[in-house]
C-alpha atoms as an extended CHARMM CRD file, in Angstrom:
* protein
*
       139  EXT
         1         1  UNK       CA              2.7570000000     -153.7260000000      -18.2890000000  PROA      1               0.0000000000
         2         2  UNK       CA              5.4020000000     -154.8060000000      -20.6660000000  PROA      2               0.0000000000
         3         3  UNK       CA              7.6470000000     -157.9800000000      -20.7190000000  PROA      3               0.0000000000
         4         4  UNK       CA             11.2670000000     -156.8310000000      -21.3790000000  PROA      4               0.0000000000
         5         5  UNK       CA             14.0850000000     -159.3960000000      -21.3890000000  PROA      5               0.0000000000
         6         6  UNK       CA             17.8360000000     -157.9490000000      -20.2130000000  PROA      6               0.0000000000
         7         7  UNK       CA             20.6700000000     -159.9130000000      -21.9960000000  PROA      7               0.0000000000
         8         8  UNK       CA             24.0820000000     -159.0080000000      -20.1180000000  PROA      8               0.0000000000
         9         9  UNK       CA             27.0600000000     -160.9630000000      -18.8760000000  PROA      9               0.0000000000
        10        10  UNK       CA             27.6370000000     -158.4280000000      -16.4080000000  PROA      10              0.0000000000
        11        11  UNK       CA             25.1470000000     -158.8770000000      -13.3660000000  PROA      11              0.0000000000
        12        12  UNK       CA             25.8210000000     -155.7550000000      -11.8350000000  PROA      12              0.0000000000
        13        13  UNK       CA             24.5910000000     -153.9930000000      -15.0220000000  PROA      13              0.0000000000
        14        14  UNK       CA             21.5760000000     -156.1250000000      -15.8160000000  PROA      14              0.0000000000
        15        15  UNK       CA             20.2860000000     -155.4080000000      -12.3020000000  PROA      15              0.0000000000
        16        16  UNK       CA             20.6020000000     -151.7200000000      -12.9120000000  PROA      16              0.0000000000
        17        17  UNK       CA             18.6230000000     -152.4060000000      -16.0000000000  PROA      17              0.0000000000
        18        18  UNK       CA             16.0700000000     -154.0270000000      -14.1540000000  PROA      18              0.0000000000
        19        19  UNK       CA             15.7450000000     -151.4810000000      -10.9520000000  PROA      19              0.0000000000
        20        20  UNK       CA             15.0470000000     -148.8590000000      -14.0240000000  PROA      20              0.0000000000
        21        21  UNK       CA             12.8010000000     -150.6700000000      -16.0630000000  PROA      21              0.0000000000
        22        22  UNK       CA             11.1830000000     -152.3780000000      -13.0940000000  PROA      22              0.0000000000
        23        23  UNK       CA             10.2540000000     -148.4290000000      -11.6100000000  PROA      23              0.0000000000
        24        24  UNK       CA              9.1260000000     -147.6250000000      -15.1580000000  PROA      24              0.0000000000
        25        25  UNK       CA              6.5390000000     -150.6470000000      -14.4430000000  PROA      25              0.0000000000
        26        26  UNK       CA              7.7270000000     -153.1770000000      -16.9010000000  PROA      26              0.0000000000
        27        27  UNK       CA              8.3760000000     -156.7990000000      -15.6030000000  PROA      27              0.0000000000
        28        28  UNK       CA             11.9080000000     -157.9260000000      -16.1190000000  PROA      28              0.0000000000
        29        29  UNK       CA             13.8130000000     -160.9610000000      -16.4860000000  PROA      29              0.0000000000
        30        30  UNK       CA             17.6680000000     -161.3940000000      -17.2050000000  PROA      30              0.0000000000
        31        31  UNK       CA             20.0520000000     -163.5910000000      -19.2390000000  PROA      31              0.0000000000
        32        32  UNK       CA             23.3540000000     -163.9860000000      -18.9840000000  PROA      32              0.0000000000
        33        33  UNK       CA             24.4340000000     -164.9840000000      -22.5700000000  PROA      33              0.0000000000
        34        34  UNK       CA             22.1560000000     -165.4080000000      -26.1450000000  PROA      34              0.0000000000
        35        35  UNK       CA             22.1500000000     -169.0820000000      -25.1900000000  PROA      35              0.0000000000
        36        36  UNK       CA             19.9430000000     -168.1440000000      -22.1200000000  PROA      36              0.0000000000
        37        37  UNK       CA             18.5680000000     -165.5750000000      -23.6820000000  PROA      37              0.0000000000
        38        38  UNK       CA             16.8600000000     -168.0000000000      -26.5290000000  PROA      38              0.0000000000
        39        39  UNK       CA             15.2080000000     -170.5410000000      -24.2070000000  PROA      39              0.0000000000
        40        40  UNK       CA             13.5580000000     -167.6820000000      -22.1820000000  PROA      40              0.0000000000
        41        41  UNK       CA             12.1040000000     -166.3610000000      -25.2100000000  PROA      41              0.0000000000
        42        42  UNK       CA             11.2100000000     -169.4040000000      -26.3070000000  PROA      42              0.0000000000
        43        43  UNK       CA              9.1250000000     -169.4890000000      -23.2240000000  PROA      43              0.0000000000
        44        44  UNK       CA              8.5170000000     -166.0150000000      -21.6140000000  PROA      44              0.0000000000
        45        45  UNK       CA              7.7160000000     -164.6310000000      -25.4860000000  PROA      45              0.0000000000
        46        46  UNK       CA              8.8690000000     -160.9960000000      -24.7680000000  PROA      46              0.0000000000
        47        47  UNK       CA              7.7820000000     -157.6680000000      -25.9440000000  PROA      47              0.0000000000
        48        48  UNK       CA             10.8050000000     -156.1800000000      -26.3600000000  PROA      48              0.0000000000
        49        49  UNK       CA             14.7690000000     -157.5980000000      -25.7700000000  PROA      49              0.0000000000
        50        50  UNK       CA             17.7870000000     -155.3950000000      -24.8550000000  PROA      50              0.0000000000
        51        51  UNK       CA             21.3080000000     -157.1600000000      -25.1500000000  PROA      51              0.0000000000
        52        52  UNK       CA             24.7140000000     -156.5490000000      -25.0060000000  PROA      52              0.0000000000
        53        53  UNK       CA             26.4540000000     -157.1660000000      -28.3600000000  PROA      53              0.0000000000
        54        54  UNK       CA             29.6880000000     -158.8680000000      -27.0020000000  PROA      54              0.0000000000
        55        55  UNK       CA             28.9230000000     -161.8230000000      -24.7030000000  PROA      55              0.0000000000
        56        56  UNK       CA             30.4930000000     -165.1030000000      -23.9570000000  PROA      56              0.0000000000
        57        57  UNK       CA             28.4430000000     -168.6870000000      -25.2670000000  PROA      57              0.0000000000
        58        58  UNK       CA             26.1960000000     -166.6260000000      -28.2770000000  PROA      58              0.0000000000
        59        59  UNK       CA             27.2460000000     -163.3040000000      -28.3640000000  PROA      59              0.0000000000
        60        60  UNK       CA             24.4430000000     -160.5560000000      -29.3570000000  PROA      60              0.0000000000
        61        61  UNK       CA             24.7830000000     -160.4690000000      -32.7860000000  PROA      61              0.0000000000
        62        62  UNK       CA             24.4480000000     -164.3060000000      -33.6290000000  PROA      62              0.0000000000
        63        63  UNK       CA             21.3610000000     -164.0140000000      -30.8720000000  PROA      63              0.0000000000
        64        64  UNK       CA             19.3190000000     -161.0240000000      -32.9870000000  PROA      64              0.0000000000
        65        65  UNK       CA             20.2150000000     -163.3670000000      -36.4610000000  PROA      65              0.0000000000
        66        66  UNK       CA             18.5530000000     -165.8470000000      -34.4430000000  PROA      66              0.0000000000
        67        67  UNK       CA             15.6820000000     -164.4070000000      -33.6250000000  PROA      67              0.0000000000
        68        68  UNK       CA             15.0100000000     -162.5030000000      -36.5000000000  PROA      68              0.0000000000
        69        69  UNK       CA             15.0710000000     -165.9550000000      -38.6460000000  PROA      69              0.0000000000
        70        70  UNK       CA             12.3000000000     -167.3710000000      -35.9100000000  PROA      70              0.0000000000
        71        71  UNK       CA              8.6840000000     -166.7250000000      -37.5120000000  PROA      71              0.0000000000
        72        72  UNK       CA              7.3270000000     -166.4250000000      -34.2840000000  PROA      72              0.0000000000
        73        73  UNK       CA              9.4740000000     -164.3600000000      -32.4180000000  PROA      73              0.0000000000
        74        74  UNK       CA             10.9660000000     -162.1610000000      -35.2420000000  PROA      74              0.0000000000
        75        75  UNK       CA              8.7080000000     -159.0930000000      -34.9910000000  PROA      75              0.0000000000
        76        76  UNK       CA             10.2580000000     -158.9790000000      -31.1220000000  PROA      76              0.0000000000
        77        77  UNK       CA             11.5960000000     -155.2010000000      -30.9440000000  PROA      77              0.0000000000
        78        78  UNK       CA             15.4600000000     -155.5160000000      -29.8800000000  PROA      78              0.0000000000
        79        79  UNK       CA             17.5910000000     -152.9130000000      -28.5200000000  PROA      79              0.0000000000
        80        80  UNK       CA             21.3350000000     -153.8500000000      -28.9260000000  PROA      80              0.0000000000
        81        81  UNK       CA             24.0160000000     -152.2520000000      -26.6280000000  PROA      81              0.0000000000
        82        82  UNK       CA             27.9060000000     -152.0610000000      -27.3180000000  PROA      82              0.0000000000
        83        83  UNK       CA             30.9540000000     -150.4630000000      -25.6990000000  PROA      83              0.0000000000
        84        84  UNK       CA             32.5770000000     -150.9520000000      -29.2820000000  PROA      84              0.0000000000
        85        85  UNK       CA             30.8510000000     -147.4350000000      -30.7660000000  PROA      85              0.0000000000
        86        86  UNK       CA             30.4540000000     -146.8880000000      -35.0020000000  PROA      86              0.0000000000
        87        87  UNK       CA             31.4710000000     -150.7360000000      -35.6830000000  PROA      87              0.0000000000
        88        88  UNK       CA             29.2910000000     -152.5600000000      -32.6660000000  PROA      88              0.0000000000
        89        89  UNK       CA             26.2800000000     -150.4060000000      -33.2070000000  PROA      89              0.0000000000
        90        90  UNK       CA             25.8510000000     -150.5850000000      -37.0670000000  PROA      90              0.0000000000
        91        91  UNK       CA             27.2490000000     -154.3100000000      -36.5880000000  PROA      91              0.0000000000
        92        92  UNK       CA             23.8760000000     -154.7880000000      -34.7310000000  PROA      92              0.0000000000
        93        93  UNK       CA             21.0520000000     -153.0170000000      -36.7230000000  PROA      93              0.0000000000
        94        94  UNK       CA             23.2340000000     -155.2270000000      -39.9780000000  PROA      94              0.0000000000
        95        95  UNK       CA             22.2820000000     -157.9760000000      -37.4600000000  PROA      95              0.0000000000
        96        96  UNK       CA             18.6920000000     -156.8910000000      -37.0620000000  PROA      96              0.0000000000
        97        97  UNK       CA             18.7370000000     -154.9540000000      -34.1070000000  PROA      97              0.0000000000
        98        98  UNK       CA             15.6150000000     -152.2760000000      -34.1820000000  PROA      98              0.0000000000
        99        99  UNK       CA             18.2310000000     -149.8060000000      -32.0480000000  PROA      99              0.0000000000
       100       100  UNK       CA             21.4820000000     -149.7420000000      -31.1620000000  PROA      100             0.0000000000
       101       101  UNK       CA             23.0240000000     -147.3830000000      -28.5630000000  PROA      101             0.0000000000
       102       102  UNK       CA             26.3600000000     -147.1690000000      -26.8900000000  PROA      102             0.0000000000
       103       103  UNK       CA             27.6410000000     -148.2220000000      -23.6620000000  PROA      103             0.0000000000
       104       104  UNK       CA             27.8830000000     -146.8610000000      -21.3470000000  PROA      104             0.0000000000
       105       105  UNK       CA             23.9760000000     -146.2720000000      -22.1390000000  PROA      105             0.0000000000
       106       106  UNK       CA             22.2460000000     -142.9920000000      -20.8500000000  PROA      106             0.0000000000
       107       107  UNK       CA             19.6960000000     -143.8590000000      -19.2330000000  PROA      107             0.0000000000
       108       108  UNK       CA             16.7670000000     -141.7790000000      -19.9450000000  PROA      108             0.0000000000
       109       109  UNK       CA             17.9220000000     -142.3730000000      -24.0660000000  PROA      109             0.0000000000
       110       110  UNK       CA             17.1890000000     -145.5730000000      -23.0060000000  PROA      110             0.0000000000
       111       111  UNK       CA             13.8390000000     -145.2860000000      -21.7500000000  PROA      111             0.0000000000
       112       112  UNK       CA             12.7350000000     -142.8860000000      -24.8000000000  PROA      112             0.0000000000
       113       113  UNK       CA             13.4760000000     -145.9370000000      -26.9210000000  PROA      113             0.0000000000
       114       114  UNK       CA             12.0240000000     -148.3400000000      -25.0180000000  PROA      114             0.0000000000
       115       115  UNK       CA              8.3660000000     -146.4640000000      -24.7300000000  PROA      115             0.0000000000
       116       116  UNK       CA              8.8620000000     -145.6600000000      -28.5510000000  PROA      116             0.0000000000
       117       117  UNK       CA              9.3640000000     -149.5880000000      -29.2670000000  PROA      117             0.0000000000
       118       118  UNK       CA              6.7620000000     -150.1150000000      -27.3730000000  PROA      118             0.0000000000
       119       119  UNK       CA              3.8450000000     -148.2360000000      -27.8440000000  PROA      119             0.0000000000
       120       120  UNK       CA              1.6390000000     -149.9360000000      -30.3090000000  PROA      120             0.0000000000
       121       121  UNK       CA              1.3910000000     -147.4070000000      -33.0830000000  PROA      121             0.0000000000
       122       122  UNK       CA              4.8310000000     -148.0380000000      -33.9610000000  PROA      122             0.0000000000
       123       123  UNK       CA              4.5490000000     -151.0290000000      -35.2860000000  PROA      123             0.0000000000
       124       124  UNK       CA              3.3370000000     -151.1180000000      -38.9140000000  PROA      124             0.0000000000
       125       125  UNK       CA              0.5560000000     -152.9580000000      -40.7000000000  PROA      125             0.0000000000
       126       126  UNK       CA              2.6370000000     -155.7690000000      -41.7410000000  PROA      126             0.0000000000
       127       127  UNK       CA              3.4370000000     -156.2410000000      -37.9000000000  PROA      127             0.0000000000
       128       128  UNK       CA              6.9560000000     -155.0030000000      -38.6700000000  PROA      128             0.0000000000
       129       129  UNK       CA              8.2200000000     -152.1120000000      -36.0090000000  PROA      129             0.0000000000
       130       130  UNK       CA              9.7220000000     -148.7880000000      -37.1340000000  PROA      130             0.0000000000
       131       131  UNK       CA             13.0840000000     -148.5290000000      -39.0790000000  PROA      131             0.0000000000
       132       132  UNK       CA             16.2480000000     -149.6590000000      -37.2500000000  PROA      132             0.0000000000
       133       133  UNK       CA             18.1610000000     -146.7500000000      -36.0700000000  PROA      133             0.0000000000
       134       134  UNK       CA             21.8290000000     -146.1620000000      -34.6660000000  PROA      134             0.0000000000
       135       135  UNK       CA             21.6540000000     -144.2230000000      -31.4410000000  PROA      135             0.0000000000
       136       136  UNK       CA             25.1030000000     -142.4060000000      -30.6200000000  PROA      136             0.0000000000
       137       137  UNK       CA             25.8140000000     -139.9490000000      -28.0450000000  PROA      137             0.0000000000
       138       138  UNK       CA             25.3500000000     -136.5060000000      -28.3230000000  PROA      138             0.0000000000
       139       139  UNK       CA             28.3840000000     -134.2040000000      -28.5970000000  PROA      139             0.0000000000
């Protein structure tokens, strides 16, 4: 069972997040802002982070600089997620993001990213994950 922290300033969306990750059989717990979002890392170490990009306090972006700078929580796979399309999502891999899809998210895109981040043979010898990647819908 994974550890995967939700970042979101909208509640309504985080718990969606959870009630989907939660039936996948990952524990969950939620942030409101990148200033939340840092002190439960700091404590709750998670496997893997999805965040909005655009938040109020620390958005997304300065959050994933952040983290990425931290020795011990750098390696963290993050998933960003923006409404803002071509500029938000290659704002956030620039930013350090290991993914970046648009919002509204599709769900089961979602999941496929998550299990991918997560299972261990995609992380590298270094301890490094997989190539970031920009995730935007199909057409």
């Amino acid at each position: 069972m994974s550890k995967i922290l939700v970042v979101d300033d909208s509640t309504e969306f985080s718990e969606m997040l959870v009630s989907v990750l939660q039936a996948e059989g990952h524990t969950v717990v939620t942030a409101q802002d990148g200033l939340q979002a840092i002190s439960k890392i700091e404590v709750w170490n998670p496997d893997l982070i999805i965040t909005d990009i655009h938040m109020p306090a620390l958005n997304g972006l300065e959050m994933i600089r952040r983290i990425r700078l931290d020795r011990n929580f750098r390696d963290i796979p993050i998933i960003g997620l923006t409404a803002y399309l071509r500029l938000g999502l290659d704002l956030a891999i620039k930013a350090g993001a290991s993914v970046s899809l648009p919002k509204p998210v599709e769900i089961q895109r979602l999941i496929e990213h998550v299990n991918e981040l997560l299972r261990p043979e995609s992380a590298q010898t270094d301890g490094s994950r997989s190539s970031a990647q920009i995730s935007a819908p199909l057409h």
